[in-house]
C-alpha positions as CSV (number, residue, x, y, z in Angstrom):
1,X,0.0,0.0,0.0
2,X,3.2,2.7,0.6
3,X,4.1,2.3,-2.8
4,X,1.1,2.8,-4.4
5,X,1.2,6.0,-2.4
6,X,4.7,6.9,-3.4
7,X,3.4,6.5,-7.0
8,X,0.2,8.6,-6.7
9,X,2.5,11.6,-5.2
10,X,5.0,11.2,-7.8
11,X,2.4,10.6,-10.5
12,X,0.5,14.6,-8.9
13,X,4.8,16.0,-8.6
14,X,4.8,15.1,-12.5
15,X,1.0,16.3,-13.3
16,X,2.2,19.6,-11.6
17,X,6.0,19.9,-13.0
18,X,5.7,22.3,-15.8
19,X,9.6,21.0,-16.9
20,X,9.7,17.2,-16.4
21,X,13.5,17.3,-17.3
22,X,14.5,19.9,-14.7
23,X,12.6,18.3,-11.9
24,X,13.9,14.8,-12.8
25,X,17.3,16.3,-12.2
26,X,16.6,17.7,-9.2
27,X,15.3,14.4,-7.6
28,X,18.3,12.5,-9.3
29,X,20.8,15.1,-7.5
30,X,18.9,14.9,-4.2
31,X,18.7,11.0,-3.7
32,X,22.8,11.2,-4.6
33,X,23.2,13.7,-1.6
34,X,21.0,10.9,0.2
35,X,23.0,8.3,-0.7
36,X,26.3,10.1,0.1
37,X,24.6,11.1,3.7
38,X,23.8,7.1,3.9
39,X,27.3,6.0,3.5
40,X,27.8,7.3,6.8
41,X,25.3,5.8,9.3
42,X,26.2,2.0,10.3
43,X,24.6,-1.0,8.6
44,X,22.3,-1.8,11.6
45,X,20.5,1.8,11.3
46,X,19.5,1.6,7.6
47,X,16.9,-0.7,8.0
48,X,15.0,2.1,9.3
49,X,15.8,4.8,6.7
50,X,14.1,4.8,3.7
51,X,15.7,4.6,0.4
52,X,17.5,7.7,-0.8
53,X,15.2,7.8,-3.7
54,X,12.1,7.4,-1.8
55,X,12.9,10.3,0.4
56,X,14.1,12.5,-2.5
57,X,10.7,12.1,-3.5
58,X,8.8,12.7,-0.6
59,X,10.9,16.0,-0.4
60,X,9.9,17.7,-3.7
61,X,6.0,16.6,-3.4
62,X,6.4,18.5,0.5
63,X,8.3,21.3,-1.6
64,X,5.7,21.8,-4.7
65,X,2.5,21.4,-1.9
């Protein structure tokens, strides 16, 4: 059920993007800083993170709302 909720938010962030390129980049560059944040919390804690993308995502639909 969380991913068909991921994919209705990204699916509105799209619907709403008036330059699909730009905002794909944007997401792209904020999962990497994700990722690089990630590389710095221990194995045992990143069960409990979401995936960089995920939260990359979350962040612009919070941003464009």
């Amino acid at each position: 059920m969380e991913s068909f909720k991921n994919l209705k938010k990204t699916e509105e962030l799209v619907n709403k993007s008036k330059n699909r390129y730009k905002m794909t980049v944007e997401i792209a560059d904020l999962a990497k800083k994700h990722a690089y944040e990630f590389e710095k919390i221990s194995e045992s804690d990143l069960t409990d993170i979401e995936k960089p993308i995920l939260l990359s995502l979350n962040q612009m639909v919070n941003k464009s709302s």
